[in-house]
N, C-alpha and C positions, 0 to 999 in steps of 0.2 A: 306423721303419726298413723295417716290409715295405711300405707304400703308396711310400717314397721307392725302393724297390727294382722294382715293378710300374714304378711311372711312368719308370723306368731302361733297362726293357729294350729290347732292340731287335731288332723282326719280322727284319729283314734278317740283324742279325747275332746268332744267337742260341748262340752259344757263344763259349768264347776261341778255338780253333781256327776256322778255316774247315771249315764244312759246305754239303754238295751240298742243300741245305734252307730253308728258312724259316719263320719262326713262333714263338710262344712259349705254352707253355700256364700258363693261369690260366682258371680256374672259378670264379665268384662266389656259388655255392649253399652252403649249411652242409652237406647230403651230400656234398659231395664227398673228401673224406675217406675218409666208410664208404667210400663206392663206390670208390676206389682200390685199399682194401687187400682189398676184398670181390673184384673182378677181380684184383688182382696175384695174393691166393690163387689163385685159379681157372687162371691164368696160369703159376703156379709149378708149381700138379701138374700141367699139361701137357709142362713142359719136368723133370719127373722123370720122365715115362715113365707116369703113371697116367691120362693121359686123353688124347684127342687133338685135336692143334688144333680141328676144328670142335666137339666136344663141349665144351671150355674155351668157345671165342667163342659158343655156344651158351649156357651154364650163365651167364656173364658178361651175355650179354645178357638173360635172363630175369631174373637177381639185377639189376641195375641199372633194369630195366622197372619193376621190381614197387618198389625203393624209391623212385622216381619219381615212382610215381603214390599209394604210400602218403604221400609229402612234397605232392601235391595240384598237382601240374605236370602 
């Protein structure tokens, strides 16, 4: 089901609704995962008020660097 679902979507139209957009995300690494809910966290105390944008996309990027190159990419 998930490979027939990849091979399903469509860059053009990537929602049910019409959007001002394009594209569809899929990551083929086994981190991707961590690294999702590692920035969503980091993402989430931004948008409560405990850190601010650049310090999130800061922190975000240094946690996704470092698991990166600990994964040998």
């Amino acid at each position: 089901m998930t490979l027939q679902s990849i091979n399903a979507a469509d860059p053009n139209n990537p929602t049910v609704e019409p959007v001002p957009y394009v594209g569809i995300q899929y990551v083929a690494i086994p981190e991707w995962a961590g690294i999702g809910t590692t920035a969503g966290q980091e993402f989430s105390a931004m948008v409560a008020g405990q850190q601010s944008p650049d310090e999130a996309l800061e922190k975000a990027q240094t946690l996704v660097a470092d698991e990166m190159e600990a994964a040998g990419y």
